[in-house]
PDB file of N, CA, C and O in Angstrom:
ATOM      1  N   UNK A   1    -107.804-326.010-151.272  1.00  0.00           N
ATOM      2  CA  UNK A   1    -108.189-324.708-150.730  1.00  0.00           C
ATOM      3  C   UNK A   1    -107.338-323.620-151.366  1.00  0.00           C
ATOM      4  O   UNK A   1    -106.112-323.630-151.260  1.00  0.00           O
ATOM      5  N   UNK A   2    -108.149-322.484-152.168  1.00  0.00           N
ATOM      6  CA  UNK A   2    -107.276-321.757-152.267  1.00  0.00           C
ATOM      7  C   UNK A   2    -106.523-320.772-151.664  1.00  0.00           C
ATOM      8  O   UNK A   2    -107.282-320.870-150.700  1.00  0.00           O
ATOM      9  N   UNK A   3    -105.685-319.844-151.289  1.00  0.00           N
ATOM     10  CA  UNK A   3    -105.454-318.850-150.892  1.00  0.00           C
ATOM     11  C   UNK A   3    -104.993-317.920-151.058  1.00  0.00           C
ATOM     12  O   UNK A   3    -103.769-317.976-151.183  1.00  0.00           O
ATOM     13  N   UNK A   4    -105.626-316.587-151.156  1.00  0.00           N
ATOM     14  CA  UNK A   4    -105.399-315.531-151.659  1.00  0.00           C
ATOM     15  C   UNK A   4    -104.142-315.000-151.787  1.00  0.00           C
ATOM     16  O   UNK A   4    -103.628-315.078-150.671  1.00  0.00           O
ATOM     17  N   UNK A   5    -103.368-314.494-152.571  1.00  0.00           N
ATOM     18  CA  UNK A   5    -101.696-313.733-152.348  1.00  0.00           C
ATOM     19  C   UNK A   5    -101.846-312.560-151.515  1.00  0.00           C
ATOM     20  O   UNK A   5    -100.910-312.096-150.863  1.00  0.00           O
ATOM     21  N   UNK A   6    -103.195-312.002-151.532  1.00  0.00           N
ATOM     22  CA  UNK A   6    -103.321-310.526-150.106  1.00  0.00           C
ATOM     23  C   UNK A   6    -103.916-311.164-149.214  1.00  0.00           C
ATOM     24  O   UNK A   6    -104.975-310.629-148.886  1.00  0.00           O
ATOM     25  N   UNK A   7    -103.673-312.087-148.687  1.00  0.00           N
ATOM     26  CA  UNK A   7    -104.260-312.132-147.433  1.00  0.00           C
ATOM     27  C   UNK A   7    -103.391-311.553-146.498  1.00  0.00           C
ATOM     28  O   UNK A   7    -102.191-311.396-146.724  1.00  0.00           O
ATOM     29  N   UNK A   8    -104.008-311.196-145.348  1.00  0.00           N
ATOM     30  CA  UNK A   8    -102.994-310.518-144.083  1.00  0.00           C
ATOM     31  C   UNK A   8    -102.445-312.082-143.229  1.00  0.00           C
ATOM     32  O   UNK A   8    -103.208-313.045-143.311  1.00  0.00           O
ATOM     33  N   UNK A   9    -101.491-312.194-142.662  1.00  0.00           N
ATOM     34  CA  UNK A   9    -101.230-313.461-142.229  1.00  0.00           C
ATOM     35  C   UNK A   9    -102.122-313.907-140.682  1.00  0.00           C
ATOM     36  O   UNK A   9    -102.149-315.052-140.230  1.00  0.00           O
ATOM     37  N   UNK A  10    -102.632-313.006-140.212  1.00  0.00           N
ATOM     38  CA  UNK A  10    -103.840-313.732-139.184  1.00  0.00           C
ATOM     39  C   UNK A  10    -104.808-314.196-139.840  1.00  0.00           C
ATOM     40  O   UNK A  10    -105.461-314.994-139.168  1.00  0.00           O
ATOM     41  N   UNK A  11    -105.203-314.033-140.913  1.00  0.00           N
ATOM     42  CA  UNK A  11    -106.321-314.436-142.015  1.00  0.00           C
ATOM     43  C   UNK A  11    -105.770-315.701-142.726  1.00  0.00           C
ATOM     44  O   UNK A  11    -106.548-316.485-143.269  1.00  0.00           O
ATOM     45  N   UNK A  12    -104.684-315.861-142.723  1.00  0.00           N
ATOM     46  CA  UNK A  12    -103.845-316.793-143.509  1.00  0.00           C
ATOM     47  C   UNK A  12    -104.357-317.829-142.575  1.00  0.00           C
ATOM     48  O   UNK A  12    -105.071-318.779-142.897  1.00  0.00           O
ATOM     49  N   UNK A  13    -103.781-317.460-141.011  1.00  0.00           N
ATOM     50  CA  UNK A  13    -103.381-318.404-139.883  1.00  0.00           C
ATOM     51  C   UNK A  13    -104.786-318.840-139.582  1.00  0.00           C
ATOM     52  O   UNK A  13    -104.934-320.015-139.248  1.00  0.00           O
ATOM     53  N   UNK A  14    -105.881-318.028-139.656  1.00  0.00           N
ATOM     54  CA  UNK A  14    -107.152-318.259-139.306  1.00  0.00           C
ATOM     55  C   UNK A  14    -107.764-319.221-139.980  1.00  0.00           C
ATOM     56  O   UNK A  14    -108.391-320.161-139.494  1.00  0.00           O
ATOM     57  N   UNK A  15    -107.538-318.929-141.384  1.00  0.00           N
ATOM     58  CA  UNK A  15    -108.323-319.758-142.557  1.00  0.00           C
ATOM     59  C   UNK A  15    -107.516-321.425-142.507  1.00  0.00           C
ATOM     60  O   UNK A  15    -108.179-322.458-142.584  1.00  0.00           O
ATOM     61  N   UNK A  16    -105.995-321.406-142.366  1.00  0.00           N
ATOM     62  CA  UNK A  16    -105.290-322.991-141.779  1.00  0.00           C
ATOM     63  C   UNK A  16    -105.883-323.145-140.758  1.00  0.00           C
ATOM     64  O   UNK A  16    -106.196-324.335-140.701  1.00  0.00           O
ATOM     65  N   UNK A  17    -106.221-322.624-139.910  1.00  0.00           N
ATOM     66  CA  UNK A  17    -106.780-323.646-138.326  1.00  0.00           C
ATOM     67  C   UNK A  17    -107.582-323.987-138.743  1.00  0.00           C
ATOM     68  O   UNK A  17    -107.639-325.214-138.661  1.00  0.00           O
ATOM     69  N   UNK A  18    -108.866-323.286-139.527  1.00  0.00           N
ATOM     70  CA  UNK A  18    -110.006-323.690-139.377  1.00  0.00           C
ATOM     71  C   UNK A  18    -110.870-324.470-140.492  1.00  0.00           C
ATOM     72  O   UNK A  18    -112.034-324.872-140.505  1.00  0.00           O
ATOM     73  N   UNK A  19    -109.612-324.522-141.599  1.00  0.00           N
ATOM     74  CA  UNK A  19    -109.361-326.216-142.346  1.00  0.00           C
ATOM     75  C   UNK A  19    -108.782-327.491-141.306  1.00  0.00           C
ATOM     76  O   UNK A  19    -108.995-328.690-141.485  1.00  0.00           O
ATOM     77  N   UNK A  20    -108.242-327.070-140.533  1.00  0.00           N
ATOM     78  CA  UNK A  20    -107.558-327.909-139.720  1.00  0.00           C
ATOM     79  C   UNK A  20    -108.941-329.034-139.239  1.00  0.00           C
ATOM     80  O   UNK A  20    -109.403-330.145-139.498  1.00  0.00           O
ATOM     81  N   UNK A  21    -109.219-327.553-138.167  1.00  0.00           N
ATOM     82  CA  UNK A  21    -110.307-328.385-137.821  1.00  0.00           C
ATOM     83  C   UNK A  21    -111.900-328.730-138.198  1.00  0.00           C
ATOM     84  O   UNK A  21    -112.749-329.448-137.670  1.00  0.00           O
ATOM     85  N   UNK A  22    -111.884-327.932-139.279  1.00  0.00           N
ATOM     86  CA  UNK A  22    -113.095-328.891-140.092  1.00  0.00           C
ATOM     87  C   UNK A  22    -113.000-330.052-140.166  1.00  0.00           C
ATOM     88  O   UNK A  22    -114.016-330.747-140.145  1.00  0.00           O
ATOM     89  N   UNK A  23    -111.259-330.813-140.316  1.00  0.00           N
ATOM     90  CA  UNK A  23    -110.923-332.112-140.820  1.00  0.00           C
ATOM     91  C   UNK A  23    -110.210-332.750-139.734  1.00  0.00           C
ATOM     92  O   UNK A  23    -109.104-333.270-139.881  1.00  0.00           O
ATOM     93  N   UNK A  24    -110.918-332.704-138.523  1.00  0.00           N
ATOM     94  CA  UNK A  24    -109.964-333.024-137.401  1.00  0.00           C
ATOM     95  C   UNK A  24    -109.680-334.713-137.148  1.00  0.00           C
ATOM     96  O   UNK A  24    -108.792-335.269-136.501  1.00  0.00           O
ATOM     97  N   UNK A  25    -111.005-335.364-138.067  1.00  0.00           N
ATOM     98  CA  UNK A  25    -110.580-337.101-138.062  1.00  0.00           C
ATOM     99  C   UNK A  25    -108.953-337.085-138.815  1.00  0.00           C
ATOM    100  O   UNK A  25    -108.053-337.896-138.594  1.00  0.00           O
ATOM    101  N   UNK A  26    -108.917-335.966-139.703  1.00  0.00           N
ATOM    102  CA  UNK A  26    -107.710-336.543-140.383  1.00  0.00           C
ATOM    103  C   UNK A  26    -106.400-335.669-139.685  1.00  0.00           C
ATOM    104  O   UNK A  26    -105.494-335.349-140.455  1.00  0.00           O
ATOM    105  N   UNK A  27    -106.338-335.452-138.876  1.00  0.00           N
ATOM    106  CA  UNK A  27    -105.365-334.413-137.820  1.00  0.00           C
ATOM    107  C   UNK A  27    -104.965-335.639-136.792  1.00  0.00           C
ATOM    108  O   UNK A  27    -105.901-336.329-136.388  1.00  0.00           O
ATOM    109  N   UNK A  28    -103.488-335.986-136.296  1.00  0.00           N
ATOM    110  CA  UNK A  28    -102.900-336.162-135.466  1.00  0.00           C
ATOM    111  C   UNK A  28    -102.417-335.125-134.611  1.00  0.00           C
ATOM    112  O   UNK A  28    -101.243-334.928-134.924  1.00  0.00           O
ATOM    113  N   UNK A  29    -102.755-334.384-133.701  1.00  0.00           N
ATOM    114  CA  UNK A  29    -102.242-333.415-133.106  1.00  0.00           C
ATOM    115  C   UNK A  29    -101.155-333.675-132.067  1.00  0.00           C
ATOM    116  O   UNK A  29    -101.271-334.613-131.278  1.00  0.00           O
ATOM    117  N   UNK A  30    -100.245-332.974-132.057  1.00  0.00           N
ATOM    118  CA  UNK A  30     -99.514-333.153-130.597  1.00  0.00           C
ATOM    119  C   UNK A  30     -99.113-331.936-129.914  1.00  0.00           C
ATOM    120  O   UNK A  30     -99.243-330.928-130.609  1.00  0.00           O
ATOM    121  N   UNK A  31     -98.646-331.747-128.705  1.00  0.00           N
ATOM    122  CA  UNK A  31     -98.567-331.118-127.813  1.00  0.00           C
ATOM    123  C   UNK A  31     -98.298-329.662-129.124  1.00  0.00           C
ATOM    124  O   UNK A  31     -98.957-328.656-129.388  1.00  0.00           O
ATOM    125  N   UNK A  32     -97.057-330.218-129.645  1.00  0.00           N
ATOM    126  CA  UNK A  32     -96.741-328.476-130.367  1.00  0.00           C
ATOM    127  C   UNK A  32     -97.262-327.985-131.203  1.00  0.00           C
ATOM    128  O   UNK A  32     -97.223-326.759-131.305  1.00  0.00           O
ATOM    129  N   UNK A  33     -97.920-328.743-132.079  1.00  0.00           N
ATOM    130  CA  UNK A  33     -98.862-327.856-133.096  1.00  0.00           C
ATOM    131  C   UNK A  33    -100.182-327.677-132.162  1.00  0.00           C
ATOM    132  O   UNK A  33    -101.147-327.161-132.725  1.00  0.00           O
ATOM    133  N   UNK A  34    -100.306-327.989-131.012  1.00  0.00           N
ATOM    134  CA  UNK A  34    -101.429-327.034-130.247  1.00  0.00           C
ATOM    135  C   UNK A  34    -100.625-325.972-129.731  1.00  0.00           C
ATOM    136  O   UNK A  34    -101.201-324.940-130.074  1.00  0.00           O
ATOM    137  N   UNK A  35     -99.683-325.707-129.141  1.00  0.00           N
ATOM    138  CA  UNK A  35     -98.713-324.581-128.570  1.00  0.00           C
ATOM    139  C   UNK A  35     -99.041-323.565-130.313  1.00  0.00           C
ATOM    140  O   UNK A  35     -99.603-322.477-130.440  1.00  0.00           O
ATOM    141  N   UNK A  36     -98.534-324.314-131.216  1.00  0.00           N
ATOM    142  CA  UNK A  36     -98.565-323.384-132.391  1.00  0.00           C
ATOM    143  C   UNK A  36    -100.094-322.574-132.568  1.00  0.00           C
ATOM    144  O   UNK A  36    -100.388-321.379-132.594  1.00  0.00           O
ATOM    145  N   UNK A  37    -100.712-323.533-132.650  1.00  0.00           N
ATOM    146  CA  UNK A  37    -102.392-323.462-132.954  1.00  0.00           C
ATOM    147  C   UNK A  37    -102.962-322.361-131.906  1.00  0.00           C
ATOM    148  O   UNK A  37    -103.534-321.358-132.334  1.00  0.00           O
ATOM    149  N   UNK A  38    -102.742-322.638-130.190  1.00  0.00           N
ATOM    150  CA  UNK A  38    -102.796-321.827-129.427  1.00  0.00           C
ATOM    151  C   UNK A  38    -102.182-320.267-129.557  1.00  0.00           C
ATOM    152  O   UNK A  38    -102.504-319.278-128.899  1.00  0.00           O
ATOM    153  N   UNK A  39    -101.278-320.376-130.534  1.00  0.00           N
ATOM    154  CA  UNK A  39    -100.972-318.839-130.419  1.00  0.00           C
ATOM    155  C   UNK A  39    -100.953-318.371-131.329  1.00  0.00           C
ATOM    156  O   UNK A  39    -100.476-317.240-131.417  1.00  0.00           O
ATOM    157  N   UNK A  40    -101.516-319.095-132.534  1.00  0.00           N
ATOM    158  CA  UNK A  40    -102.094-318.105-133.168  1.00  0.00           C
ATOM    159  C   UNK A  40    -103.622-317.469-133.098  1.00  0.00           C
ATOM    160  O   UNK A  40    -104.061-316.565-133.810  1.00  0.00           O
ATOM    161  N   UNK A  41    -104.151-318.019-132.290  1.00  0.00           N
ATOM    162  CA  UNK A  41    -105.458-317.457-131.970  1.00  0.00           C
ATOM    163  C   UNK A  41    -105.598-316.603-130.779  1.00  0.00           C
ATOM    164  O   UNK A  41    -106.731-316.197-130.516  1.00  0.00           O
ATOM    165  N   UNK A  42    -104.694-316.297-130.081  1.00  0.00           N
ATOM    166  CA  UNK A  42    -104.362-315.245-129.352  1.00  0.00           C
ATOM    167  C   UNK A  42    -103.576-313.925-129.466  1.00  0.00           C
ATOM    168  O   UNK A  42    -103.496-313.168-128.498  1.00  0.00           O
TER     169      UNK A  42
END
């Protein structure tokens, strides 16, 4: 995936979650990268 050098970092954070979870068979999640995940979407 590429990513742009101007991106604004909610765009950054947006575009990682939502590779994340395109690929969620390959994601172990635990409690804190949802705390993380959770705030960046708020």
């Amino acid at each position: 995936m590429k990513i742009s050098g101007c991106c604004k970092a909610k765009d950054l954070t947006q575009a990682i979650t939502k590779a994340w979870f395109e690929n969620t068979e390959e994601w172990q999640f635990d409690e804190t990268d949802w705390e993380i995940i959770n705030s960046w979407r708020n």
